[in-house]
VEXMARNU-872397 format. One record per residue (C-alpha): residue in three letters; x, y, z. Coordinates in steps of 0.001 Angstrom, whole numbers, plus 500000, padded with zeros to 6 digits. Layout:
<fipas>
AlaXYZ...
</fipas>
This chain:
<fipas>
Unk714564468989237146Unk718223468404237896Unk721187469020235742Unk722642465993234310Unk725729466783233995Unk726509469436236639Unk728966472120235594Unk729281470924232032Unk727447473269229500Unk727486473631225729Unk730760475516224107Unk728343478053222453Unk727602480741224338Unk724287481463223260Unk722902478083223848Unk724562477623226964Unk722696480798228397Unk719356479809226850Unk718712475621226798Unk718927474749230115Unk720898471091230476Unk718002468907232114Unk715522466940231126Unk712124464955232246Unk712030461486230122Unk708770460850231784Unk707586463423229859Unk705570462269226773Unk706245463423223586Unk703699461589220997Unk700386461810222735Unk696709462239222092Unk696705465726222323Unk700049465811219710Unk697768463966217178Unk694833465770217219Unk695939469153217529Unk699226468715215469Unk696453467435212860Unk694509470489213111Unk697404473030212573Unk699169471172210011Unk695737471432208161Unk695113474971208966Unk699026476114208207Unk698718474490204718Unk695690475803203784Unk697248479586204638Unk700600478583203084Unk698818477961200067Unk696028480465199771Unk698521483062200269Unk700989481909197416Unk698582483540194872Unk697742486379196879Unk699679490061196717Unk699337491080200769Unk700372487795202074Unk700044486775206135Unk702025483553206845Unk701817481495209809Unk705222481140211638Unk706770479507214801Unk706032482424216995Unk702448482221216168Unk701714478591215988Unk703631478660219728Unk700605481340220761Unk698242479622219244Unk698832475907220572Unk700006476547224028Unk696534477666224960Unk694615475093223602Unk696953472525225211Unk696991474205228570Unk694010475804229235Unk692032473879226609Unk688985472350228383Unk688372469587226038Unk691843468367225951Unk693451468791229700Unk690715468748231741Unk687997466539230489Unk689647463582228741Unk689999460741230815Unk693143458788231564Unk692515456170229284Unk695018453619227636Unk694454453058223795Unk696368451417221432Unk697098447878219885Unk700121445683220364Unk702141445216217125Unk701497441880215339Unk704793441998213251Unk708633441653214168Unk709193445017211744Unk710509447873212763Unk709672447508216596Unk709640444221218452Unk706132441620218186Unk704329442481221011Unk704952446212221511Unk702052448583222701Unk701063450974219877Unk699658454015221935Unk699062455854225064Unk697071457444227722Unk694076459343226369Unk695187462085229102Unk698756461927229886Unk698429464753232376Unk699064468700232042Unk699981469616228344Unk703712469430228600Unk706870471528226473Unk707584468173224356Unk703900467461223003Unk704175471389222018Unk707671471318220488Unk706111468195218080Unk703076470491217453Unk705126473204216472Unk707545470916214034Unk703942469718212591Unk702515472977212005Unk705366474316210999Unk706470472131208154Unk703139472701206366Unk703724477276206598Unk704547477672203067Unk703200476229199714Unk704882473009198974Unk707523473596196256Unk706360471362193938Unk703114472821194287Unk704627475742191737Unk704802473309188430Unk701209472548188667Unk700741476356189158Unk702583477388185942Unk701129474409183719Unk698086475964184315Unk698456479796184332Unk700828480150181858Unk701664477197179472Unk698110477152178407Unk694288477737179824Unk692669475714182253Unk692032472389180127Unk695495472577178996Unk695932468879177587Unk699298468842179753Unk698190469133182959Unk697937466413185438Unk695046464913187671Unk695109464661191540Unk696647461387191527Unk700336462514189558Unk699723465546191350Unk699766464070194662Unk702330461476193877Unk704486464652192663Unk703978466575195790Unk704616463865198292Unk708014462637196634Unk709012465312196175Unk708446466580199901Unk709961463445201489Unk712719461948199424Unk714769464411200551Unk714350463689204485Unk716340460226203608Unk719281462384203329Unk718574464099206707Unk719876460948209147Unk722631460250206765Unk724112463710207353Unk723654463603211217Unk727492462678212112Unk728236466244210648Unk725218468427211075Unk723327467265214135Unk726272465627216474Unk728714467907216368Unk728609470863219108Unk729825473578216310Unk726809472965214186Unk724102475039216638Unk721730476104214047Unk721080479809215252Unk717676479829215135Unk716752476978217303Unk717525478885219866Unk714793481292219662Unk712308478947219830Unk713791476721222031Unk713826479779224645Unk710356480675223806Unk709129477578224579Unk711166476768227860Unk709799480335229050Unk706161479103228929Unk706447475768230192Unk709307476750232752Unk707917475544236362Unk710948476929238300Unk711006480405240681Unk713854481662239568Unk714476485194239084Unk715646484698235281Unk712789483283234753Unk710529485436235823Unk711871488056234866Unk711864486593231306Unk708192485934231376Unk707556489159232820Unk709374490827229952Unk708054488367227157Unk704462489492227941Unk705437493360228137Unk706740493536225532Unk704490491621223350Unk701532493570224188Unk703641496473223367Unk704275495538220100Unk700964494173219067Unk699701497553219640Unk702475499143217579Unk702477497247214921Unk699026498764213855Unk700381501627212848Unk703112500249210221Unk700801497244208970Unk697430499997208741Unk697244503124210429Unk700717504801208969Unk702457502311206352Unk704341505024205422Unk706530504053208846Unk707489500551207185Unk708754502345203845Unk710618505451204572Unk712678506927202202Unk715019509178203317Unk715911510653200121Unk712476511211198966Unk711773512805202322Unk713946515494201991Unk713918516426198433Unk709988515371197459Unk708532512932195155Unk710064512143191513Unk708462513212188579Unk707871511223185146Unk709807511728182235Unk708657512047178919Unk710408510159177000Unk710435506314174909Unk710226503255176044Unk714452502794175712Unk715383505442178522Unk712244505008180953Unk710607501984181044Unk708499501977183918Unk704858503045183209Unk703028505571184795Unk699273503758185516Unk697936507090185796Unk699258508766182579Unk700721506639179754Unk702378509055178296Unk704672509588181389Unk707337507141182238Unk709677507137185025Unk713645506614184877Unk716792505681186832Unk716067507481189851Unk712637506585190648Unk713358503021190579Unk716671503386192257Unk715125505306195116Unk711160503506194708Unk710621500778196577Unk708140498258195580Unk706175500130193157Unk709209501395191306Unk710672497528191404Unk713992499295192966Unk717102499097195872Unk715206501245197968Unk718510503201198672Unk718460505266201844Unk715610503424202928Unk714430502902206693Unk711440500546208213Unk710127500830211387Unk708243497615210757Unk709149494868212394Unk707679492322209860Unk710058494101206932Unk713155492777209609Unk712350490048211313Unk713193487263208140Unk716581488748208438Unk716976487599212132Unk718679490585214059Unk718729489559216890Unk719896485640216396Unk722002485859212883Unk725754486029213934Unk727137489524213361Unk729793488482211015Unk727021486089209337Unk724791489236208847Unk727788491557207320Unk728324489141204703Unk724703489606203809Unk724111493379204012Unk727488494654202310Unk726741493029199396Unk722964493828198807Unk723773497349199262Unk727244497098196529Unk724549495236194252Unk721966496987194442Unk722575500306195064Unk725804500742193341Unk726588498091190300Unk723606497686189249Unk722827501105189017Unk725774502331187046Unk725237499105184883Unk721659500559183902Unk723075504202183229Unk725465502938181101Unk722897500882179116Unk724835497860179670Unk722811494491177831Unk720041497179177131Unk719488497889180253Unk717352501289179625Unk714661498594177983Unk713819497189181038Unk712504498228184840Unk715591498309186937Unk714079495283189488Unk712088493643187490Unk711374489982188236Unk709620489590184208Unk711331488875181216Unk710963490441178158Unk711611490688174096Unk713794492985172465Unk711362495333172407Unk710972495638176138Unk707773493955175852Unk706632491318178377Unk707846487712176647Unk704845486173175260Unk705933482450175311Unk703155481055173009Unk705040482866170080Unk708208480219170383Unk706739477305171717Unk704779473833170306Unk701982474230171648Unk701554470468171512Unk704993469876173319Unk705580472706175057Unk709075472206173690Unk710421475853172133Unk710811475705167915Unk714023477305166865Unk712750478921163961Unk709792480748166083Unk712283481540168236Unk714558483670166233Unk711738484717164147Unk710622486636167604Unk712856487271169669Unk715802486560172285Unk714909486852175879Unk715759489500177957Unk715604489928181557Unk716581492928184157Unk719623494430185095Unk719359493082188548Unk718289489391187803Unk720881489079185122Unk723578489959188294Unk721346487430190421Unk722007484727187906Unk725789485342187673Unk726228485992191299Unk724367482375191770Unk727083480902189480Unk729636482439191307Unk727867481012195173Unk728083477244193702Unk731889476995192892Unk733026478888195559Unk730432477067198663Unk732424473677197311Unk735990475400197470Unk735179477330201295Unk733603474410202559Unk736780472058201498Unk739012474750202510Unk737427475840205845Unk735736472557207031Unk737625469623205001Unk738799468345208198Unk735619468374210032Unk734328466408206970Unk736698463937206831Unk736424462690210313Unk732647462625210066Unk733080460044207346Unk735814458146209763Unk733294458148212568Unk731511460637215128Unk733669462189217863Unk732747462051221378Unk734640465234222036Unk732339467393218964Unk728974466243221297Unk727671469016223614Unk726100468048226641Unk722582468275225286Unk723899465265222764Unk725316463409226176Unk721688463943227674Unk719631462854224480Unk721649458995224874Unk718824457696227074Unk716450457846223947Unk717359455238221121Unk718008456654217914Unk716492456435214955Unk718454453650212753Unk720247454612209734Unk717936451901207841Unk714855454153208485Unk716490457107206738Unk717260454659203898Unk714195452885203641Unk712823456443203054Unk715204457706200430Unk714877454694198285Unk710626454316198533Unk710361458080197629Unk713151457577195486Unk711368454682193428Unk707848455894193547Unk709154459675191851Unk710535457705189375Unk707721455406188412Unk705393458699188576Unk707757460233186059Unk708102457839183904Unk704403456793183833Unk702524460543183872Unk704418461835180430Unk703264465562181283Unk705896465990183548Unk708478465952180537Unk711430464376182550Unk712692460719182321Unk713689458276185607Unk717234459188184884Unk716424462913185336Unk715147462302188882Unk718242460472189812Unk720124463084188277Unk718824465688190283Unk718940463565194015Unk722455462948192952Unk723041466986193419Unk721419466639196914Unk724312463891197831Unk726893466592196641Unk725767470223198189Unk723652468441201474Unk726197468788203781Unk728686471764202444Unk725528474224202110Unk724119472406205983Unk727649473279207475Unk727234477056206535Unk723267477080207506Unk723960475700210827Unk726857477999211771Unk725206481597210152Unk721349480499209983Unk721729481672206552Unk720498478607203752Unk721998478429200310Unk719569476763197081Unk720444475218194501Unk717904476195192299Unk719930477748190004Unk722568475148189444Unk720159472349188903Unk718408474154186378Unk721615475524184683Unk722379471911184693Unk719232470453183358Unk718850472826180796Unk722251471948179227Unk721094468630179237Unk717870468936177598Unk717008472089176462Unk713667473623175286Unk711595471788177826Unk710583473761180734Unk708229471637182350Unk711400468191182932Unk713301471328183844Unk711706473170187162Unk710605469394187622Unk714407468434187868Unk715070471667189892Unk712229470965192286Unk713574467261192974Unk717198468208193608Unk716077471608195293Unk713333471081197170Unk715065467338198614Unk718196469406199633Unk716004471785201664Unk713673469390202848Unk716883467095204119Unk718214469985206164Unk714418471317207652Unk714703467393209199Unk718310468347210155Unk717504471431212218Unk714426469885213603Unk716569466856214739Unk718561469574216833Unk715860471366217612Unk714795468118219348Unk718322468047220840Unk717690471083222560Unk714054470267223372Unk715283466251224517Unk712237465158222280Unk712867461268221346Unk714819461177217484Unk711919458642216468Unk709627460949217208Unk710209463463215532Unk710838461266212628Unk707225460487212782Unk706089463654213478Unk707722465468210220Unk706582462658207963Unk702958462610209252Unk703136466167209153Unk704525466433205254Unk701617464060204007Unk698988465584205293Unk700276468969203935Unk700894467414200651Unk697021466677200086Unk695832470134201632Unk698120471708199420Unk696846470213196004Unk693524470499197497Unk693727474607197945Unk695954475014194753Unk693106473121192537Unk690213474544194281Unk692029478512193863Unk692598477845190316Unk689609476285189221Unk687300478869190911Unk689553481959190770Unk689368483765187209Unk691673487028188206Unk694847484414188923Unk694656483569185709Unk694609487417184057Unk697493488825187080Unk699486485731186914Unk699936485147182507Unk700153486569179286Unk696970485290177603Unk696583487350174013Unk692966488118174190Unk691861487872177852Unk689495490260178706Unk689284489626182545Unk690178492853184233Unk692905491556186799Unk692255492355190394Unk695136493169192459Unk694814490972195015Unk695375488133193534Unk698869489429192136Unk701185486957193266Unk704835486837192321Unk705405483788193498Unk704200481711190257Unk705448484762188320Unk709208484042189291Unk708887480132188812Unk707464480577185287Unk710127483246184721Unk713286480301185187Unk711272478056183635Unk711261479746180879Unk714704480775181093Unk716395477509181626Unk713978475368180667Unk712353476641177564Unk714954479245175837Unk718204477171177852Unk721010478334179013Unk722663477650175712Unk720420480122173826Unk720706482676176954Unk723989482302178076Unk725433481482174900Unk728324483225172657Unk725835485483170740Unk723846486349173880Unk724960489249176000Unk724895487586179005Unk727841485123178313Unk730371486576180429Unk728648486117183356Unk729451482241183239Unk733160483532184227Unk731316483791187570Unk731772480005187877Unk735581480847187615Unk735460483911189578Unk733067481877192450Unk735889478883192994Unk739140481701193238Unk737367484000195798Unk737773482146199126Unk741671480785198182Unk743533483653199412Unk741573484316202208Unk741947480945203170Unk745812481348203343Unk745220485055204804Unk743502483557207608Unk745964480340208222Unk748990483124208186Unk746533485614210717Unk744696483102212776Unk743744486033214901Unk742668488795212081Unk739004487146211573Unk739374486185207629Unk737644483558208371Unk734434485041208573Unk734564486604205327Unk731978483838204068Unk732214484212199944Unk729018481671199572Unk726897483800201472Unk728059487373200063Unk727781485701196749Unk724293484895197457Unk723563488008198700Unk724748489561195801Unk722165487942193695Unk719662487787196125Unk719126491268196796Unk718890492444193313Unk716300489490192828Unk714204490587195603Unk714445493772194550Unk714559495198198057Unk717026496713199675Unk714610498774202434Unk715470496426205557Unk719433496616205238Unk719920499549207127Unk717799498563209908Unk719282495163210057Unk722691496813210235Unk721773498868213029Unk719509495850215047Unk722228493650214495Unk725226496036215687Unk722990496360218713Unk722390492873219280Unk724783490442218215Unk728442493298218664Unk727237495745220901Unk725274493838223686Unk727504490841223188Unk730604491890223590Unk729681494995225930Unk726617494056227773Unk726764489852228000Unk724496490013231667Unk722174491238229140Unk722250489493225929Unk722260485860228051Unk718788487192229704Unk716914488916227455Unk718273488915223832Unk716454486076222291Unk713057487130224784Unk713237490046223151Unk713556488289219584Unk710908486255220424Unk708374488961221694Unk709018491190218930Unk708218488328216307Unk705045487060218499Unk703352490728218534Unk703814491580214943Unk702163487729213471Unk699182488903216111Unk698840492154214223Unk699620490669211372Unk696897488206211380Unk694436490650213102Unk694644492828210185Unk694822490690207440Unk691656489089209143Unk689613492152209573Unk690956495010207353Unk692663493556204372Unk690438490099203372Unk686807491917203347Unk688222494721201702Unk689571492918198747Unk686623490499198102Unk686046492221195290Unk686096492162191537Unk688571494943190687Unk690581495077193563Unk689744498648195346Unk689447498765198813Unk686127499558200476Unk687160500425203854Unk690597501365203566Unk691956503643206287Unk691880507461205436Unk694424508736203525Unk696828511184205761Unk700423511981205656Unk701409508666207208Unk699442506860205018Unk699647507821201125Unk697085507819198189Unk697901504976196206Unk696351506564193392Unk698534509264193278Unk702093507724194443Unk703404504419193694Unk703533503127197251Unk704021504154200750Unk707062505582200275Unk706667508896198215Unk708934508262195728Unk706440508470192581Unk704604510899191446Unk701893509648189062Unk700035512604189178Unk703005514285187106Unk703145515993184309
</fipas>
């Protein structure tokens, strides 16, 4: 192939060096081989999305792998490639709708070699269906924790469905509406396209050039490489993946003796021995702590945090403020006892009573309603929640006010003229090159938004058990229509995404408290449509960089959602039906006697249940109000829309200085986010990676960063999901089969690899063996 526009390339470096500027129209995009394979893995990535939302070690498909996995059964494959015959199937279209009367509806049965467009459309498939679908969650919590199994307020398959699939798809009717600003535009280059989009040119490439080979060469190296490595982390030696540096040098920490006030995390092994600040500050995952000092050699603990493809200044703004959060603030907030903090585990993602006893909901609430009584309420008692999510919860105040403020500041321009009309100076050349194929029409994206739109409400307002009216759904799209594009302009630009989960259920719960149900269902439409909207976005420039035809990969994302809709309700109801231990690890019933296994401890519907309960049930009147402790952190709203005004006018005064990538939205969010994961193990690592990669090698060593950085991204990602899968497959999924949990073929316990019996975790940092 030919460049089209010779000597013209894209104004970002990065993507100039890695999408080539060429394309094959003859190429098809939609074909045979798309629909029955793209079938296949949206079906099999759903299933795993959902199976492993309930379970504790958790293997999720991602792009790398369903790139390994397809290319071979596309090129190699001999059912597909080599056997089909070159047949023509299809119908011509009977109605002047959409497309002209007349038109063919189809294709060759065998349109030739498997080509890098039929696998880019696989890959948007497969990979819309990785995780659980978010709505998935409220029929997850109306089960496990707002009552047993034939809990009068849960919903059949059909409001189930209907909930699922509106609340999947309404959101990509925002998604064309928001193209002048977040597809069109050169600026907007969505980081982590380019990965994949160099992953997938290296296997399909047909050219001789060095670059090329050498990238291949260097792909498959490297991959093997790390495949093999990642054994040890992931089975042989964990310890590798959860090194404390701390706790390496100065030994384990011992329990306390002591109350419940000044060390509340329990020692399994010895009840009578609890563990304090330290453990949890230095503990990792079984002390629900920052993991201070902490170092991975793990590839899987790094690669969500993008080294290698995050922009350097986009990665500062995420690391500095974990580590102020959550190894400084928080800490000295829990040593001075600051909203009781000594009650509580440091980390801890549960909420609790006064007593620093897990919350048991079924004290406070109707259990007819599910609506919380006042007077059971204060009979009880007030809910209290962790050090570090109480900071989360302010800091995600703080992100909304000031991502409006930055976004007008920074980009109010950009904005305006988007709404005046699209620039040809903003396209790139890819955008120049992607003319020839016709667009999809704005109508389409409307058509969408108001048939999702209409059904959600009509589901709503006819299947009562979802608590929230028509006017709440509209309600929460109209938040999508205000934070789409500010929180898409900082994705695209740092690859790092901003929810709104917080806001809409700080909202919603103002509105109408005590009902926790209408609220994560109000959160889910306005969240969950906002982050659907912009997975459409990026794929629309992945398909820029790819040249795959707009329409589709309209097609493809919306065939791709449905069937993941029904797979997911399908795994969820078959899981909890048939599953007894999600039901004892996942709620508080008073009386179960199920002994819980492990494996089936899932955080996941722990969290949800956790907000709803917060915003929904108790309200943020009740927990944010004047008599609660936690009312000053609304000032964070305040505090949020001040923070990016001066540097605004620092960086219009020093053009040159770089205040402009002092991004307050995304250290806010950081500042919450790290305390809420609990986790602060990766950051160092990342720092270092990232210094490497995106400073070091870019400024100092560009020969090499435009060959191989992004290969090397790529490779390292492919070999650990083969591991990862590998071991999951054969080591981790027989072992827990069964009732209680304990391995039966574990790997031998050596200095690499800890007793879990006797410390915490991997990482050496408790002692339960003390006395």
């Amino acid at each position: 192939m030919q460049a089209e526009f010779p000597g013209e390339q894209s104004i970002i470096p990065e993507v100039a060096a890695t999408v080539p500027v060429s394309d094959d129209p003859t190429l098809p995009a939609i074909t045979f081989r798309f629909w029955v394979i793209g079938t296949i893995f949206s079906i099999f990535a759903a299933a795993v999305g959902q199976f492993m939302y309930f379970r504790y070690n958790t293997v999720y498909l991602n792009s790398f792998s369903i790139i390994i996995m397809t290319y071979p059964l596309g090129e190699f494959g001999i059912f597909m490639a080599k056997v089909l015959p070159d047949w023509r199937i299809g119908f011509h279209w009977p109605f002047d709708f959409l497309v002209a009367r007349g038109t063919f509806i189809g294709g060759s049965l065998n349109p030739g070699p498997f080509n890098v467009k039929e696998q880019t459309l696989i890959l948007v498939a497969a990979s819309t269906n990785t995780g659980a679908a978010y709505a998935t969650d409220i029929l997850a919590i109306q089960r496990l924790f707002y009552g047993p199994h034939q809990n009068p307020n849960n919903v059949g398959w059909c409001a189930a469905l209907l909930l699922i699939i509106t609340t999947q798809c309404v959101g990509y009717g925002f998604a064309g509406l928001c193209r002048t600003w977040l597809v069109r535009p050169a600026a907007m280059w969505w980081p982590g396209n380019v990965v994949l989009a160099n992953m997938l040119h290296v296997f399909h490439s047909k050219s001789n050039e060095g670059i090329v080979r050498d990238r291949i060469k260097l792909f498959n190296k490297l991959t093997a490489w790390v495949t093999i490595y990642e054994f040890l982390p992931q089975y042989f030696a964990t310890y590798l993946g959860k090194i404390s540096i701390v706790c390496l040098l100065f030994g384990s920490l011992k329990g306390n003796l002591g109350s419940t006030r000044h060390y509340p995390l329990e020692n399994p092994a010895n009840p009578h021995v609890r563990f304090g600040l330290w453990p949890q500050l230095l503990g990792q995952y079984s002390a629900k702590g920052g993991g201070f000092m902490f170092l991975t050699f793990d590839w899987q603990a790094l690669s969500g945090a993008g080294p290698f493809y995050t922009p350097f200044w986009a990665q500062m703004n995420t690391v500095i403020p974990v580590i102020l959060s959550t190894w400084i603030v928080a800490p000295l907030m829990y040593r001075k006892n600051v909203w009781d903090a000594n009650m509580f585990p440091l980390a801890s993602a549960g909420n609790y009573d006064i007593y620093g006893k897990p919350y048991n909901v079924t004290r406070v609430l109707n259990s007819a309603t599910l609506v919380v009584e006042d007077d059971l309420y204060e009979a009880y008692s007030p809910l209290r929640i962790s050090t570090y999510w109480a900071l989360s919860y302010g800091a995600n105040f703080a992100v909304v006010t000031s991502l409006l403020v930055h976004v007008a500041l920074f980009h109010g321009k950009e904005i305006m003229d988007g709404f005046r009309s699209a620039r040809a100076e903003d396209e790139d050349v890819h955008m120049k090159i992607m003319r020839k194929y016709p667009e999809v029409p704005s109508s389409w994206y409307i058509v969408t938004l108001l048939l999702f739109l209409s059904i959600a409400m009509v589901t709503v307002e006819h299947y009562t058990e979802f608590q929230i009216r028509w006017w709440g759904v509209l309600g929460a799209i109209g938040t999508v229509f205000i934070f789409v594009v500010p929180i898409g302009i900082v994705q695209a630009i740092s690859n790092i995404g901003i929810g709104t989960n917080v806001i809409t259920e700080f909202i919603f719960g103002l509105a109408v408290p005590g009902k926790a149900i209408a609220n994560v269902c109000f959160k889910t439409y306005g969240t969950n449509a906002l982050s659907q909207a912009l997975n459409l976005v990026s794929d629309l420039k992945f398909g820029v960089y790819m040249k795959i035809p707009p329409k589709a990969m309209f097609i493809c994302q919306l065939y791709a959602t449905f069937i993941g809709a029904v797979v997911n309700y399908a795994v969820l109801d078959e899981i909890i039906k048939n599953v007894p231990d999600v039901f004892s690890c996942s709620a508080n019933h008073p009386g179960s006697t199920i002994q819980p296994d492990p494996a089936w401890d899932s955080t996941s519907p722990r969290i949800f249940y956790t907000a709803s309960l917060i915003w929904g049930a108790v309200g943020p009147k009740r927990m944010f109000g004047t008599d609660s402790p936690y009312h000053p952190l609304l000032w964070f709203f305040l505090g949020g829309a001040v923070l990016p005004i001066p540097f605004y006018f620092l960086h219009r005064r020093y053009p040159n200085f770089g205040w402009n990538y002092i991004n307050w939205p995304i250290f806010l969010l950081y500042w919450g986010g790290g305390p809420a994961n609990g986790s602060g193990a990766s950051y160092l690592m990342v720092i270092f990676l990232s210094a490497f990669s995106q400073f070091y090698a870019k400024r100092f060593r560009r020969n090499w960063y435009d060959k191989y950085n992004y290969t090397v991204s790529a490779a390292l990602d492919s070999g650990t999901i083969i591991t990862a899968i590998i071991c999951y497959l054969c080591f981790t999924l027989p072992q827990l089969g069964g009732g209680n949990g304990e391995p039966t073929g574990s790997f031998v316990f050596w200095a690499l690899n800890p007793n879990s019996t006797q410390y915490g975790d991997q990482d050496y940092c408790l002692n339960y063996s003390a006395v």
